[in-house]
N, C-alpha and C positions, 0 to 999 in steps of 0.2 A: 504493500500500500504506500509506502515513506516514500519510493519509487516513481511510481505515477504523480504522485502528489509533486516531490521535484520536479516533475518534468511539466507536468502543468504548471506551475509558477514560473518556472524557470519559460516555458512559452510565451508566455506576455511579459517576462523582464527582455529576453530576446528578442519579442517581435517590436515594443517599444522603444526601447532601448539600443539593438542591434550588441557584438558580440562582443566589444569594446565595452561600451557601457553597461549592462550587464555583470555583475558581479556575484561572485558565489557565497559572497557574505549575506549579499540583501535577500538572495535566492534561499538562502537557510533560516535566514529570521522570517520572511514569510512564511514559510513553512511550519517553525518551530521548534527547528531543531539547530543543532553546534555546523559549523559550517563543517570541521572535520566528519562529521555525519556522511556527509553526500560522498565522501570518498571511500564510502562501505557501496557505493552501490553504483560509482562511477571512478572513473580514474582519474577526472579532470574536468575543466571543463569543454577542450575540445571534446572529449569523449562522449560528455552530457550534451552539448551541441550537436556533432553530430548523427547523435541519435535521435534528437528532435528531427531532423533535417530529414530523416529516411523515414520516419512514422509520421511526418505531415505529409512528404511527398508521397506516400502510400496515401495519404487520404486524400489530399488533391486527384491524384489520379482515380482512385474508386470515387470522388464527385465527379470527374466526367465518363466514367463509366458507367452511372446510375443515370448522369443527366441523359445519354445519349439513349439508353434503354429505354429510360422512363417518356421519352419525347420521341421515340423512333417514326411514329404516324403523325408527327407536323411535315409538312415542305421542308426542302435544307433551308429555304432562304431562313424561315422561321424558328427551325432548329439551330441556326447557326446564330443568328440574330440574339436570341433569345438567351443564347449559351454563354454569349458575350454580354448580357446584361445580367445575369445570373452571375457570373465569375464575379464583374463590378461587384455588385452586392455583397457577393462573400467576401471580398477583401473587404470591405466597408464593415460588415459584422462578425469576421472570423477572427479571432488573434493566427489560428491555424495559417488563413493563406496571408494574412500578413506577412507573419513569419517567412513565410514561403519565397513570398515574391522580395521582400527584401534581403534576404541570403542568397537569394539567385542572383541579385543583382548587385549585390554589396557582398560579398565576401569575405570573411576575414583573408587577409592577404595570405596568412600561413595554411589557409587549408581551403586555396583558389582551385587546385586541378582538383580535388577531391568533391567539391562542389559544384564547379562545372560540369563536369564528368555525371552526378548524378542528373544536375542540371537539362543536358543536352539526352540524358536515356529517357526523362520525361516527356519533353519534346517530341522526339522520334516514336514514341509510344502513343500521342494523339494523334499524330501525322500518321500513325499506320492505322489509326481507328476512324480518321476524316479520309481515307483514302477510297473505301468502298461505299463510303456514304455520297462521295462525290463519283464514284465508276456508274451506280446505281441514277443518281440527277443526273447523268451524261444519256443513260441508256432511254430516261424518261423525257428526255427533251426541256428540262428545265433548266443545265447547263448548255452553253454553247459547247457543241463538238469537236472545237477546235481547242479548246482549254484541256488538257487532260489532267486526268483525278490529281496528279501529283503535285504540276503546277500550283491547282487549285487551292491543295490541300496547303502548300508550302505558302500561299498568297494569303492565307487565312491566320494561320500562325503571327502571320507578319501584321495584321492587322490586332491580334490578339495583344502580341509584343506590344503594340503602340500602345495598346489600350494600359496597361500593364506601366510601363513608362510614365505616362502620363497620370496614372493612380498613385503612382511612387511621389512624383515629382510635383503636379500639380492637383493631387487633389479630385474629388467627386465629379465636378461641378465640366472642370475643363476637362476631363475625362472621357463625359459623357459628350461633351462640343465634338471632341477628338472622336471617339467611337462612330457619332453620328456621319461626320463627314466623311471618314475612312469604310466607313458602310456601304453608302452610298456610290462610293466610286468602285467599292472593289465587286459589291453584285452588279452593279453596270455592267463591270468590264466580262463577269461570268454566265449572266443570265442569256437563256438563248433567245 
């Protein structure tokens, strides 16, 4: 239990904080217990970092696993659309994908390839779950057939990334400016 419970505090001193600020003193008096405590159940704190880092990323990826399930009988426009405003929100109410997206993007410098590295198999792992979603709107005439799944798939990401940047950087508000407009240009450019 002492376990979880570090790591949930230690989640929102993380996702607030980032890995620098962050301290595994503040992280034990929340808790409750002696800071020397946590090193009964972790070896450090890189070690307690990056096991946050692999059990959000687990959970980020089973939310677009569920979304994608759960939403498989919308249009892609609407699945995709939708997926991108849904992600917004969860950063807005998650500590989870805070955390997430701000170690993606901010790294502690000493453990950049190790976070990358998981970084980029996340990635690669939507991009192979947007790939047959998009083979499928190609075959139904909803994509243009000159765009193939991959492109697409890779076009989407990149609209995602945006969205993501500008959640980091500027906030709900410009986010959503930024979503709208990159929306709109990149089903233009895909719709058949």
């Amino acid at each position: 239990m002492t376990a979880s419970r570090i790591k949930e505090v230690a989640l929102t001193q993380f996702a607030l904080n980032g890995y620098e600020g962050a301290s595994l003193a503040d992280i034990a008096a929340e808790v409750g217990i002696k800071k020397q405590s946590i090193y009964t159940h972790f070896k450090g704190k890189d070690e307690l970092f990056l096991a946050l880092f692999d059990d959000v990323q687990k959970k980020e990826l089973n939310f677009v696993v569920d979304y994608l399930d759960r939403h498989k009988d919308l249009s892609i426009d609407k699945l995709l659309y939708r997926f991108l405003i849904q992600y917004k929100d969860c950063y807005e109410q998650d500590d989870n994908t805070k955390f997430f997206l701000r170690v993606a993007f901010f790294p502690p410098s000493h453990l950049y390839d190790e976070i990358v590295k998981q970084g980029y198999a996340y990635l690669d792992t939507i991009e192979a779950m947007l790939i047959p979603l998009f083979e499928q709107a190609i075959s139904a005439g909803s994509i243009n057939k000159d765009v193939s799944s991959d492109t697409a798939a890779v076009a989407f990401l990149a609209v995602l990334d945006g969205m993501f940047v500008e959640l980091l950087f500027g906030g709900s508000d410009r986010s959503l400016k930024r979503l709208e407009a990159s929306w709109f240009v990149f089903w233009r450019g895909i719709q058949a």
